[in-house]
Backbone as a chain_set.jsonl record, in Angstrom:
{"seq": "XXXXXXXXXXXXXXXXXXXXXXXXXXXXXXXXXXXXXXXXXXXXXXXXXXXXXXXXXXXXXXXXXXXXXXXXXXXXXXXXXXXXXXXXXXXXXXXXXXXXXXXXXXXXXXXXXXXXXXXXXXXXXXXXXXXXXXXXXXXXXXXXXXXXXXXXXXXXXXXXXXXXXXXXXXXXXXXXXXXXXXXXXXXXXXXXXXXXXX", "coords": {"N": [[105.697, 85.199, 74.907], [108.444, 85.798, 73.408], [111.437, 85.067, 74.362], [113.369, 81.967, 75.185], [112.449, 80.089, 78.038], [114.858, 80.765, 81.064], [117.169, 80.774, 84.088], [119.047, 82.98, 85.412], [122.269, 81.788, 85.947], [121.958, 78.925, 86.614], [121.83, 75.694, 85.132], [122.242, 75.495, 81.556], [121.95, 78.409, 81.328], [123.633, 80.874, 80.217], [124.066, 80.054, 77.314], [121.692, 79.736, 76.85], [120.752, 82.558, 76.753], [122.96, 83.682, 75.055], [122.798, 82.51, 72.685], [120.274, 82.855, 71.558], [120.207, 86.002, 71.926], [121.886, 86.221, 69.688], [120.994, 85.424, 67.676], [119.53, 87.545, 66.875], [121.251, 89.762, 66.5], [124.301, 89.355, 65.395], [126.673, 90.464, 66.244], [125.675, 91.391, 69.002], [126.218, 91.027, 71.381], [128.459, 92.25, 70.963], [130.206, 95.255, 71.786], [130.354, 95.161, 74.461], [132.307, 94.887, 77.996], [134.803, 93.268, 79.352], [133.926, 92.291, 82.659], [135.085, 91.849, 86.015], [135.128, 90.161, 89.314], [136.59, 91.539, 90.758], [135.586, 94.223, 90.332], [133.25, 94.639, 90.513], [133.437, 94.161, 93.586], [134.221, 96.241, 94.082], [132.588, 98.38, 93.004], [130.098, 98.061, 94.581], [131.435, 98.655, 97.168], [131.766, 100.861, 96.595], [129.091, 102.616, 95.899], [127.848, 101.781, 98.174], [126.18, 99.731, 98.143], [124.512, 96.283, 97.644], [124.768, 94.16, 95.345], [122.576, 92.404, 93.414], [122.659, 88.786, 92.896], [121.998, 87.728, 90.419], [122.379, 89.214, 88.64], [124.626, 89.986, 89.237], [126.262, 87.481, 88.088], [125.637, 87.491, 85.76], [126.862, 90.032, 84.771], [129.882, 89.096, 85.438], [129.717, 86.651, 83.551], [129.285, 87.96, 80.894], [129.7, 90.6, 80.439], [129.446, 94.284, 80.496], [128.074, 96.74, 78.667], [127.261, 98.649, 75.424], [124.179, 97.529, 73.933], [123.547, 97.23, 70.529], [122.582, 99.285, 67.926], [120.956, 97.872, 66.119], [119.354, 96.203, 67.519], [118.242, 98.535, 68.841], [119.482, 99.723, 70.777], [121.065, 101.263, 73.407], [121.908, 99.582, 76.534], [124.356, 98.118, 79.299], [125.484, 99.564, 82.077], [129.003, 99.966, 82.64], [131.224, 99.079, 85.321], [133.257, 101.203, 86.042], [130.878, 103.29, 85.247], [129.083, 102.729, 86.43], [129.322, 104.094, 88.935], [129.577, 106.935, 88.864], [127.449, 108.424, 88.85], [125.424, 107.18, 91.011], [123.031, 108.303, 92.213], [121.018, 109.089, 90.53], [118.27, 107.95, 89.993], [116.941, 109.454, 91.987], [117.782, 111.941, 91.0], [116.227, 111.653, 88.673], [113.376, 111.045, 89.238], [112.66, 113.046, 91.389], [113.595, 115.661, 90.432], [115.358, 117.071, 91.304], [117.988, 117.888, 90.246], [118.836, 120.401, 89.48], [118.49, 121.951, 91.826], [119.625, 120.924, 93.973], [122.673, 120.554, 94.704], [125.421, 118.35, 92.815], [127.164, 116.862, 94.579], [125.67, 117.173, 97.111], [123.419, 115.106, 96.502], [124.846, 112.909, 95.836], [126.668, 112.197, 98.534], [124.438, 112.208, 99.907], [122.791, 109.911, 98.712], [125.012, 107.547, 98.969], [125.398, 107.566, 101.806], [123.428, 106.232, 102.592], [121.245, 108.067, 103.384], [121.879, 109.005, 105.601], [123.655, 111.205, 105.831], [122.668, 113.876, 104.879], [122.627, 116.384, 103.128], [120.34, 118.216, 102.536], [117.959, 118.844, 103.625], [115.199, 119.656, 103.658], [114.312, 119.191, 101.048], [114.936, 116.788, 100.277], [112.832, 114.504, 102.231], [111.059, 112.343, 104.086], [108.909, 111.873, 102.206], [109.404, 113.179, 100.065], [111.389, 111.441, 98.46], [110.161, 109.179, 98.387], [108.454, 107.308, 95.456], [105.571, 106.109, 94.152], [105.392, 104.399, 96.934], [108.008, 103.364, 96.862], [111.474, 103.438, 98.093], [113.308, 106.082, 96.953], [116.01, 105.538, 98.146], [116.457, 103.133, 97.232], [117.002, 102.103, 94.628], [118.739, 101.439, 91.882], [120.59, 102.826, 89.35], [121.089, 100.769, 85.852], [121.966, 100.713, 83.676], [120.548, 102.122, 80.135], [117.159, 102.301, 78.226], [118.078, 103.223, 75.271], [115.988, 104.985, 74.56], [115.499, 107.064, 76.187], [114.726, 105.783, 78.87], [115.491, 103.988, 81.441], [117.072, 101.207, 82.303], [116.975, 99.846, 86.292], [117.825, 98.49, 89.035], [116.142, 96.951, 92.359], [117.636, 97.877, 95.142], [117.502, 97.266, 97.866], [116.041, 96.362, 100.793], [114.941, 92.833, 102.109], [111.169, 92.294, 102.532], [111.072, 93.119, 98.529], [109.811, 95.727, 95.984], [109.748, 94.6, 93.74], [112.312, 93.411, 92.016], [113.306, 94.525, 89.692], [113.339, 96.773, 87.079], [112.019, 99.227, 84.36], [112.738, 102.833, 84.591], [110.777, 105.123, 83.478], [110.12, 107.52, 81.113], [107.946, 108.666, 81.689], [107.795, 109.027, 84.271], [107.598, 106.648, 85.875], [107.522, 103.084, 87.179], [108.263, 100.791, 85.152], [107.661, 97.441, 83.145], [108.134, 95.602, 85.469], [110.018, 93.515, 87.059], [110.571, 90.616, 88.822], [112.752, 89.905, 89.474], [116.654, 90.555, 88.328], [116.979, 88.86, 86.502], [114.602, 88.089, 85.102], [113.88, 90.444, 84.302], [115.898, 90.481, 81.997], [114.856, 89.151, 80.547], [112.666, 90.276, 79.815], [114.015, 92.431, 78.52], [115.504, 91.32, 76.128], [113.478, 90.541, 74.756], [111.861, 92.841, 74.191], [113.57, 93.631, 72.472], [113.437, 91.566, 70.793], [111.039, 92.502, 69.862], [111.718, 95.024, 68.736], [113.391, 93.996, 66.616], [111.927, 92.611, 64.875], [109.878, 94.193, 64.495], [107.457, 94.078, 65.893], [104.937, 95.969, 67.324], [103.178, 97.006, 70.263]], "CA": [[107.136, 85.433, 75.095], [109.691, 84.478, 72.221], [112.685, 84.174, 74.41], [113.421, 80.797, 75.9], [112.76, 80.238, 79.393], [116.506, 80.88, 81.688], [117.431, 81.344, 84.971], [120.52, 83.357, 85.426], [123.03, 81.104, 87.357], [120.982, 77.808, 86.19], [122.025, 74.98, 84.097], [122.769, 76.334, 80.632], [121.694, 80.045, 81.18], [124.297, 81.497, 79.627], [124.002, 79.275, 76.301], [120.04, 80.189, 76.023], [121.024, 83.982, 76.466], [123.713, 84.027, 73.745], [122.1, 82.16, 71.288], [118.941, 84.222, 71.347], [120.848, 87.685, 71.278], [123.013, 86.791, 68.219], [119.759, 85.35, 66.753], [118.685, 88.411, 66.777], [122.229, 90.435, 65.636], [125.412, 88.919, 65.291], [127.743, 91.504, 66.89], [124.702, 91.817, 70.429], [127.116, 91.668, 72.678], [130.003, 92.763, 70.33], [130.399, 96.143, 72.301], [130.931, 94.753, 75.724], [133.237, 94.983, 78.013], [134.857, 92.039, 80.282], [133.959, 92.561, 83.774], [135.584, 91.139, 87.236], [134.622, 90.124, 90.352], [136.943, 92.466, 91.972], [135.379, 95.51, 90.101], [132.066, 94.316, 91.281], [133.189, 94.542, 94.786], [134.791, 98.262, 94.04], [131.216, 98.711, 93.04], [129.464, 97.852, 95.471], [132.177, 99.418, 98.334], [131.568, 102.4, 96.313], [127.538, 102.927, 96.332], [127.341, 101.053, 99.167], [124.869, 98.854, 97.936], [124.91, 95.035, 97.7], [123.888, 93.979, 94.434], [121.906, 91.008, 93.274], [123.592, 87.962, 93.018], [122.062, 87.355, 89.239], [122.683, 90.906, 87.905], [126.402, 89.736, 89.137], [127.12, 86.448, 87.453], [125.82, 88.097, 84.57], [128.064, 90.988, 84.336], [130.851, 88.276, 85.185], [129.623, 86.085, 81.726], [128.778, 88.77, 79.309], [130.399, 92.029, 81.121], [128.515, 95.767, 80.14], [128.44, 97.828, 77.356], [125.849, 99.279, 74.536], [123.396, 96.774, 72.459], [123.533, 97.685, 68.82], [121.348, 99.768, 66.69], [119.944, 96.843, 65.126], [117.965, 95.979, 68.642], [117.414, 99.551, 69.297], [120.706, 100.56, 71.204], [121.098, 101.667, 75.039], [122.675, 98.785, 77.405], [124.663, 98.122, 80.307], [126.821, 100.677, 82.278], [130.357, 99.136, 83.078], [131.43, 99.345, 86.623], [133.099, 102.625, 85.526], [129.481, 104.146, 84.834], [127.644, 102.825, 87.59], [129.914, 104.905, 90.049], [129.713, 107.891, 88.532], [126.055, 109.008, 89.553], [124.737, 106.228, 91.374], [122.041, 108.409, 92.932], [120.182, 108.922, 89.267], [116.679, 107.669, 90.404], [116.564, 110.619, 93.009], [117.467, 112.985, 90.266], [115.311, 111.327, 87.77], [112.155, 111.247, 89.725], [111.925, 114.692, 92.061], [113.859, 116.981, 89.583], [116.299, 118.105, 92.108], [119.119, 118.563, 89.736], [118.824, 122.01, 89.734], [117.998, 122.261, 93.432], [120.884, 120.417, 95.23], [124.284, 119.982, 94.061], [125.765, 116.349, 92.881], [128.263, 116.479, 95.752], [124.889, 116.62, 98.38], [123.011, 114.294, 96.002], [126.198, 111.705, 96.198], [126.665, 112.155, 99.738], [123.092, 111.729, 100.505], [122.867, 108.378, 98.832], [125.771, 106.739, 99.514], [125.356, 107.039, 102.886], [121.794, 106.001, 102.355], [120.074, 109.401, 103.972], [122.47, 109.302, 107.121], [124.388, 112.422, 105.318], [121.381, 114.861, 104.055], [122.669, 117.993, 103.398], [119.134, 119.195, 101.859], [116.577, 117.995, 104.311], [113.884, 120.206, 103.291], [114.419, 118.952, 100.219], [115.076, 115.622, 100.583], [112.276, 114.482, 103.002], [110.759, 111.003, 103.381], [108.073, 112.049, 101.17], [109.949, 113.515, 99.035], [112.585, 110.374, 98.333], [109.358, 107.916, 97.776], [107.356, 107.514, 95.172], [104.682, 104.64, 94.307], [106.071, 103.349, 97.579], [109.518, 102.583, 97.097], [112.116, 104.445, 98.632], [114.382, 105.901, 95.828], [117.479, 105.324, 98.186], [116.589, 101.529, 96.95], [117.081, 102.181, 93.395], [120.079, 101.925, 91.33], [120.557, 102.568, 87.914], [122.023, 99.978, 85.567], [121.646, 101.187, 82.375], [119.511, 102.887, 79.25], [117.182, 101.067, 76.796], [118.178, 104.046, 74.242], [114.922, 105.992, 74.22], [115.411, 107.814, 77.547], [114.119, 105.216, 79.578], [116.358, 103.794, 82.268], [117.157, 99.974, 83.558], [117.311, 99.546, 87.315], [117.292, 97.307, 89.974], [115.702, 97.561, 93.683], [118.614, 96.857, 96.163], [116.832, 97.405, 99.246], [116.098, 95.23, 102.015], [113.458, 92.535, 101.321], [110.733, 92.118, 100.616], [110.919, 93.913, 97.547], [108.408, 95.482, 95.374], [110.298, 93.899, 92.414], [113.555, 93.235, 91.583], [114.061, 95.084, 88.321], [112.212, 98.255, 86.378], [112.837, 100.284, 83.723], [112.402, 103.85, 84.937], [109.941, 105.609, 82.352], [110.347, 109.123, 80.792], [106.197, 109.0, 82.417], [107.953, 108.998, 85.615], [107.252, 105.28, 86.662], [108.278, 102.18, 87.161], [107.324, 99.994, 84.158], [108.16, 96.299, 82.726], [108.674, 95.147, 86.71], [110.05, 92.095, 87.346], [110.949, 89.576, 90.379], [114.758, 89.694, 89.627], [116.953, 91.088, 86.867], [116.897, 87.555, 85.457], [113.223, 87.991, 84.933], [113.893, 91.813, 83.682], [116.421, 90.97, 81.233], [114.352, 88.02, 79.509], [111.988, 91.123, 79.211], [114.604, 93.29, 77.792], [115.607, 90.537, 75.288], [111.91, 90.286, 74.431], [111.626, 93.947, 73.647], [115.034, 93.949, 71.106], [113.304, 90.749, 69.568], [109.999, 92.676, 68.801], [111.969, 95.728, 67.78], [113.955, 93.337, 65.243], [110.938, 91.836, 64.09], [109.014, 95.374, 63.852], [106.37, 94.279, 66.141], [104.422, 97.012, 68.54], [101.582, 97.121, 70.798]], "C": [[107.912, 84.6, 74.085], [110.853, 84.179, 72.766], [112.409, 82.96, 75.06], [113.434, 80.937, 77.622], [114.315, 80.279, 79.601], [116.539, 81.753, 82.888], [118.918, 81.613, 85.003], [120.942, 82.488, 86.732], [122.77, 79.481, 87.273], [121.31, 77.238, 84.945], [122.818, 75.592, 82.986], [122.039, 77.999, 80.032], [121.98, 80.854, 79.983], [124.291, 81.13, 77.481], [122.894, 80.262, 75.822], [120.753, 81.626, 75.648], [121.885, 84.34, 75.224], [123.486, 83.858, 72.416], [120.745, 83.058, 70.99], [119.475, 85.358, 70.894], [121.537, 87.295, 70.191], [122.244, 86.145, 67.447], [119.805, 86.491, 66.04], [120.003, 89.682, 66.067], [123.424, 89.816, 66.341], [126.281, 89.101, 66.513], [126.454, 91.768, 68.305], [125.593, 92.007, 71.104], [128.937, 92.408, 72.241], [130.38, 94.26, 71.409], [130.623, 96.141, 73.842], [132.144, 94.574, 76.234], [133.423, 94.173, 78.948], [134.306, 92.875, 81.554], [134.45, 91.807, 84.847], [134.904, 91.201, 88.438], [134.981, 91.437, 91.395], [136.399, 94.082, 91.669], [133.949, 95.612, 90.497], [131.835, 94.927, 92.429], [133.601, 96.312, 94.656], [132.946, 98.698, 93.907], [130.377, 99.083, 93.873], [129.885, 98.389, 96.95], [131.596, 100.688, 98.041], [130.172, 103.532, 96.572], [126.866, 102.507, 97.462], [125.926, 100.289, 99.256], [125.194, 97.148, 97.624], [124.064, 94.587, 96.184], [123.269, 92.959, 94.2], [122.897, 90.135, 92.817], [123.209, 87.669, 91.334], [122.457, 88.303, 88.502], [124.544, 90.681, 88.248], [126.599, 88.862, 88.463], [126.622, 87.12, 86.272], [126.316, 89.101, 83.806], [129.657, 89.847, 84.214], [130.812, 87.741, 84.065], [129.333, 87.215, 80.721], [129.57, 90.15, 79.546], [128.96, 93.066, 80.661], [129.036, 96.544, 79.087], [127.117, 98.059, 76.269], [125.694, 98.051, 73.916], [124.228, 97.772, 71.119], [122.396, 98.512, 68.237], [120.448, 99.237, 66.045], [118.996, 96.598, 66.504], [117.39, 97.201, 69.058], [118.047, 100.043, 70.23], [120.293, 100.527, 72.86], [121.766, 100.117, 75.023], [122.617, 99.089, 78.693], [125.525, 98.936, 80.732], [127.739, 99.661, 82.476], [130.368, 99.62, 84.107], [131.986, 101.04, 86.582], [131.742, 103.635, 85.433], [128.925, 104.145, 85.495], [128.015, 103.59, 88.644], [129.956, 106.355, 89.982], [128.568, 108.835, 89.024], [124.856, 108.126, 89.905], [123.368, 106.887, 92.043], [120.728, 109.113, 91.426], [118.68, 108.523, 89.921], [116.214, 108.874, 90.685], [116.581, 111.743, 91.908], [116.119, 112.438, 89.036], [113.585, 111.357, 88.418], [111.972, 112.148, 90.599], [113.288, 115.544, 91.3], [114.725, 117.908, 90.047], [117.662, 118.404, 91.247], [119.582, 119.97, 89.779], [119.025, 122.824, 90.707], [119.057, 122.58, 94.33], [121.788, 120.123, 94.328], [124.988, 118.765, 93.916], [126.248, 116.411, 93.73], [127.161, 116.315, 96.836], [124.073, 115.415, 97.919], [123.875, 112.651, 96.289], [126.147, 111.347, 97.495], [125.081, 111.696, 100.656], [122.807, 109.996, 99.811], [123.397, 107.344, 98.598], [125.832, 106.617, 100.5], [123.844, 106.699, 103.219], [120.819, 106.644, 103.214], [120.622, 109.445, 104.781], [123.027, 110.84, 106.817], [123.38, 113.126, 104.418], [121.781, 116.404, 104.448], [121.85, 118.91, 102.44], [118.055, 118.709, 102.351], [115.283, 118.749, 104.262], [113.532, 120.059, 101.841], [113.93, 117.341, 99.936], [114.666, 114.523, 101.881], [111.769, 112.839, 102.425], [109.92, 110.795, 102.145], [108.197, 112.14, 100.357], [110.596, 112.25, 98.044], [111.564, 109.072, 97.528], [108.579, 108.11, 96.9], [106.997, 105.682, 94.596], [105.261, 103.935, 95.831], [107.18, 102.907, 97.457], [109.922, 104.052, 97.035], [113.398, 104.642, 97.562], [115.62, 105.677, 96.125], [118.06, 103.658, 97.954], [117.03, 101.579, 95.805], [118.62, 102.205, 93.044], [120.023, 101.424, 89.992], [121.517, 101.917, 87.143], [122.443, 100.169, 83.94], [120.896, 101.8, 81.459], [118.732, 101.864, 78.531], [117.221, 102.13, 75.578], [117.375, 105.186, 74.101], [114.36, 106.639, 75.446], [114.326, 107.498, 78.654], [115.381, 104.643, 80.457], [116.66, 102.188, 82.732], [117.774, 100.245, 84.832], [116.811, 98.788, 87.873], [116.599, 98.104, 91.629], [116.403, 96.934, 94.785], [118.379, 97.009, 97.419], [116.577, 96.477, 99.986], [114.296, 94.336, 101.375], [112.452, 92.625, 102.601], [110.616, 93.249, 99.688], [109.429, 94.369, 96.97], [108.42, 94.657, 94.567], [111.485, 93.981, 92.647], [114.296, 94.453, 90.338], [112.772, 96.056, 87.613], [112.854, 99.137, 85.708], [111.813, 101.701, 84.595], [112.339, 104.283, 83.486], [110.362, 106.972, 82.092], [108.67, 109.312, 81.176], [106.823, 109.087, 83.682], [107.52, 107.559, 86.362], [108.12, 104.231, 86.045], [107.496, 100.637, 86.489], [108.372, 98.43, 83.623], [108.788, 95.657, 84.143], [108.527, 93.788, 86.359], [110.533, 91.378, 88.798], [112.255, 89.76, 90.736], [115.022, 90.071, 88.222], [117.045, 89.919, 86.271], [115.94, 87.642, 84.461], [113.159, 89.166, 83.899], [114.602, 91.638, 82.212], [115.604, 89.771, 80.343], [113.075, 89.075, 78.846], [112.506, 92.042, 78.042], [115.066, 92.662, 76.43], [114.338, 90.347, 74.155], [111.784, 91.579, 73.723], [112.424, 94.168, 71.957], [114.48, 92.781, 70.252], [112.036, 91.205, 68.676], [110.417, 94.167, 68.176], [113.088, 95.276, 66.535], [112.657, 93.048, 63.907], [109.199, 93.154, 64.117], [107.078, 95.231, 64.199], [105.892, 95.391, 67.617], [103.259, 96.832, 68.615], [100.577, 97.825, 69.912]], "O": [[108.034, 83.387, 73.915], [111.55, 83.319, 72.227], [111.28, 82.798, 75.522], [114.176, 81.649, 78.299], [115.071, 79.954, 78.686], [116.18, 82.928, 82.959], [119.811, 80.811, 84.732], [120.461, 82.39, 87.862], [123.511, 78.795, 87.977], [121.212, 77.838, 83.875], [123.89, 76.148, 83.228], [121.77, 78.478, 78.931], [121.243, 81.336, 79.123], [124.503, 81.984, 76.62], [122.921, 81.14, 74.959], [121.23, 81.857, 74.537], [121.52, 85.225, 74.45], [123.739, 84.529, 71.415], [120.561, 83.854, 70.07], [119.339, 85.768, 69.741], [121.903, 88.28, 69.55], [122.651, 86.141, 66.285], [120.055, 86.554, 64.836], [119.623, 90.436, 65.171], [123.559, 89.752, 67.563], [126.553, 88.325, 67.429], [126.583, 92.972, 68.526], [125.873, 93.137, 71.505], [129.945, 92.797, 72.831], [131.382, 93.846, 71.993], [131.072, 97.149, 74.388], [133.083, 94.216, 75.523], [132.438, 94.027, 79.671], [134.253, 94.101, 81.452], [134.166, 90.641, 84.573], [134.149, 92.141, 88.687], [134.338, 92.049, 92.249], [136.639, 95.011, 92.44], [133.503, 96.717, 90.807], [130.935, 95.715, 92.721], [133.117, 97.287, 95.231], [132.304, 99.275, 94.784], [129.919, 100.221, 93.976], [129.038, 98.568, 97.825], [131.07, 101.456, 98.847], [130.115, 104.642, 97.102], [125.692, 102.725, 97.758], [125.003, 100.268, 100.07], [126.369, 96.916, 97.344], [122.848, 94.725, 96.056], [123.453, 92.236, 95.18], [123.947, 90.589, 92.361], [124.232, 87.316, 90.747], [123.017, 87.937, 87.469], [125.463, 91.159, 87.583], [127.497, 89.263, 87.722], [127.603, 87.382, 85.577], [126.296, 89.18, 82.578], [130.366, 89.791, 83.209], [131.7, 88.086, 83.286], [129.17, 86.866, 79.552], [130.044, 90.679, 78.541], [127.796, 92.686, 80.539], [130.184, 96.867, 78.781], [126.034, 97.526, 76.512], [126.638, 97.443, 73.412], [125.112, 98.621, 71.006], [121.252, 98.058, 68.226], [119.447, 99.72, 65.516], [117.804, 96.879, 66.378], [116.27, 97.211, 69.569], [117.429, 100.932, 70.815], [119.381, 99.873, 73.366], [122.088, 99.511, 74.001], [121.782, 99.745, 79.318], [126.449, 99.211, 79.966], [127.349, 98.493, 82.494], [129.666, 100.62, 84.258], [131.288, 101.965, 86.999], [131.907, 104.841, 85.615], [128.131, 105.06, 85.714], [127.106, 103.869, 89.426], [130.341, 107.0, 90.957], [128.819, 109.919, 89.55], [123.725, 108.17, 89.421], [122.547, 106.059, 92.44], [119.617, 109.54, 91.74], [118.172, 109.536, 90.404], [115.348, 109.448, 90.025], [115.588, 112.462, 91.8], [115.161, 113.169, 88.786], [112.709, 111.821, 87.689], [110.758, 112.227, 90.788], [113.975, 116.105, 92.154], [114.955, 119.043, 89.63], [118.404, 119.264, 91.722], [120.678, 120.413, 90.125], [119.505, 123.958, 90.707], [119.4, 123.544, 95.014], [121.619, 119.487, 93.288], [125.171, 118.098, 94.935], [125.612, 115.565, 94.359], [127.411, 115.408, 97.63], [123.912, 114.568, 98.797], [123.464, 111.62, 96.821], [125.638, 110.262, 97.773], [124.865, 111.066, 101.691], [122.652, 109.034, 100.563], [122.845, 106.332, 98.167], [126.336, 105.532, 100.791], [123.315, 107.065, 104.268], [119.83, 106.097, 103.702], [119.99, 110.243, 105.473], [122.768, 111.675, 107.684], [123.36, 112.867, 103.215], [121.525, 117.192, 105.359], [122.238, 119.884, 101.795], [117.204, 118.166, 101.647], [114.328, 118.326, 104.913], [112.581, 120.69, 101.379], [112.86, 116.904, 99.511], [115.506, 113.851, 102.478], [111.866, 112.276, 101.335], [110.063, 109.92, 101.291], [107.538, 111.552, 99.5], [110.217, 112.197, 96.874], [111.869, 108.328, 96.596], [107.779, 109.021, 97.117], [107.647, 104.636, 94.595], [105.58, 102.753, 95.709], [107.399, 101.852, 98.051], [109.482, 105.097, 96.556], [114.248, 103.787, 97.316], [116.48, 105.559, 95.252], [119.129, 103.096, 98.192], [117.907, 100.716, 95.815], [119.506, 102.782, 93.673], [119.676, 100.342, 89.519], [122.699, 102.163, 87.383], [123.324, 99.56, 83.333], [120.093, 102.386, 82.185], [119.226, 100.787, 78.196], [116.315, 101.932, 74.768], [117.808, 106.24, 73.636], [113.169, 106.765, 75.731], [113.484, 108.225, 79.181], [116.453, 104.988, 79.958], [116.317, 102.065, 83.908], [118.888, 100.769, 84.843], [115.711, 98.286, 87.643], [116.572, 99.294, 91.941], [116.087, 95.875, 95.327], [119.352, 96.814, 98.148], [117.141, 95.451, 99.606], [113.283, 94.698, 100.777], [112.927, 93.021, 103.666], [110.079, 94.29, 100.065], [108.337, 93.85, 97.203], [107.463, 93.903, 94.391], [111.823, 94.697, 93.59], [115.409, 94.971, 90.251], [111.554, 95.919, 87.723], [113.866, 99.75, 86.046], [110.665, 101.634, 85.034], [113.155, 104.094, 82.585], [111.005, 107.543, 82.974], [108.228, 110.393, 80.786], [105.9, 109.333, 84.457], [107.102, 107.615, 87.518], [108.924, 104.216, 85.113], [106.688, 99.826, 86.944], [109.597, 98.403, 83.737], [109.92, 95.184, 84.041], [107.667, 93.118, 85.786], [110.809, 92.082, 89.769], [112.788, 89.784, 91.846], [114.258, 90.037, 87.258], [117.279, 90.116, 85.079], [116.142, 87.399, 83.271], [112.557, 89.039, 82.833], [114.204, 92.332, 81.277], [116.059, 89.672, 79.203], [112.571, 88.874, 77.741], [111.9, 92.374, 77.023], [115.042, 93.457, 75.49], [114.42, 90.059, 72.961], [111.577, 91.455, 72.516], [112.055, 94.609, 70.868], [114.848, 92.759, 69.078], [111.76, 90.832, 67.536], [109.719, 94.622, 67.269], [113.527, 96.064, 65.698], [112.568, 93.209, 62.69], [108.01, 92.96, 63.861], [106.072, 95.657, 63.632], [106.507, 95.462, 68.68], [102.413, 96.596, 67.752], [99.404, 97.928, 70.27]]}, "num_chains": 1, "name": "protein.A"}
């Protein structure tokens, strides 16, 4: 691992994190956008989900918005983005776009399966895969190459904390907490600077 150890929320976190990303390009977080506490809670009223407490102070210090081209692009949604189709997992892993209509998709997981207006559709079986229940999931962003960051806001214990959702259909680069996730994601933009691959 080339970034520096850092726990989000911990000592000088925020320091390690900044200096690393503008190591790595100048302008990293140039495309960001502030974020607030109170758009947080709109957030979180809105999907009815509670989010992690490090995935919050770190929208508070850095806000959301696209990397750069130079690390290899994608980002963070802004509170704006994450409200828009918070139930993404569900379409991304059983293919129902087609099926069920965003308005039952929405309705089904914001009220986290109490409101299922496609229950032959949208069955427990259906909803899980590897074991986690996709009404845990919520998507937080892209890493550019139609892969997905999310977290797992579900009740603990968790499987993980944090996972990019794969264009293989899985849940790859898991970590404990998005702290853990984004020292991965940092990690990735430093070996596509430095042009190294598996």
């Amino acid at each position: 691992m080339n970034v520096p150890s850092f726990e989000i929320g911990k000592d000088n976190w925020a320091k390690v994190v900044r200096e690393f990303a503008e190591s790595l390009d100048k302008a990293y977080f140039a495309e960001f956008q502030t974020v607030t506490a109170g758009q947080i809670a709109d957030v979180e009223t809105k999907v009815n989900r509670q989010l992690p407490e490090d995935y919050k102070t770190f929208l508070l210090e850095f806000g959301a918005g696209s990397f750069t081209e130079e690390v290899g692009g994608g980002g963070f949604y802004t509170p704006e983005e994450l409200c828009i189709e918070p139930s993404c997992a569900i379409y991304f892993f059983t293919g129902t776009a087609g099926e069920v209509s965003d308005e039952i998709h929405e309705r089904f997981y914001r009220s986290y399966g109490k409101d299922n207006g496609a229950p032959d559709v949208f069955t427990t079986e259906g909803i899980t895969h590897d074991g986690v229940n996709l009404l845990d999931m919520f998507q937080i962003g892209s890493n550019g190459a139609c892969c997905y960051h999310a977290l797992h806001v579900g009740p603990e214990p968790k499987p993980f904390g944090y996972a990019l959702m794969s264009d293989c259909h899985d849940f790859e680069d898991q970590a404990a907490t998005f702290s853990e996730g984004l020292a991965g994601i940092l990690e990735q933009h430093w070996e596509y600077v430095n042009e190294v691959w598996e």
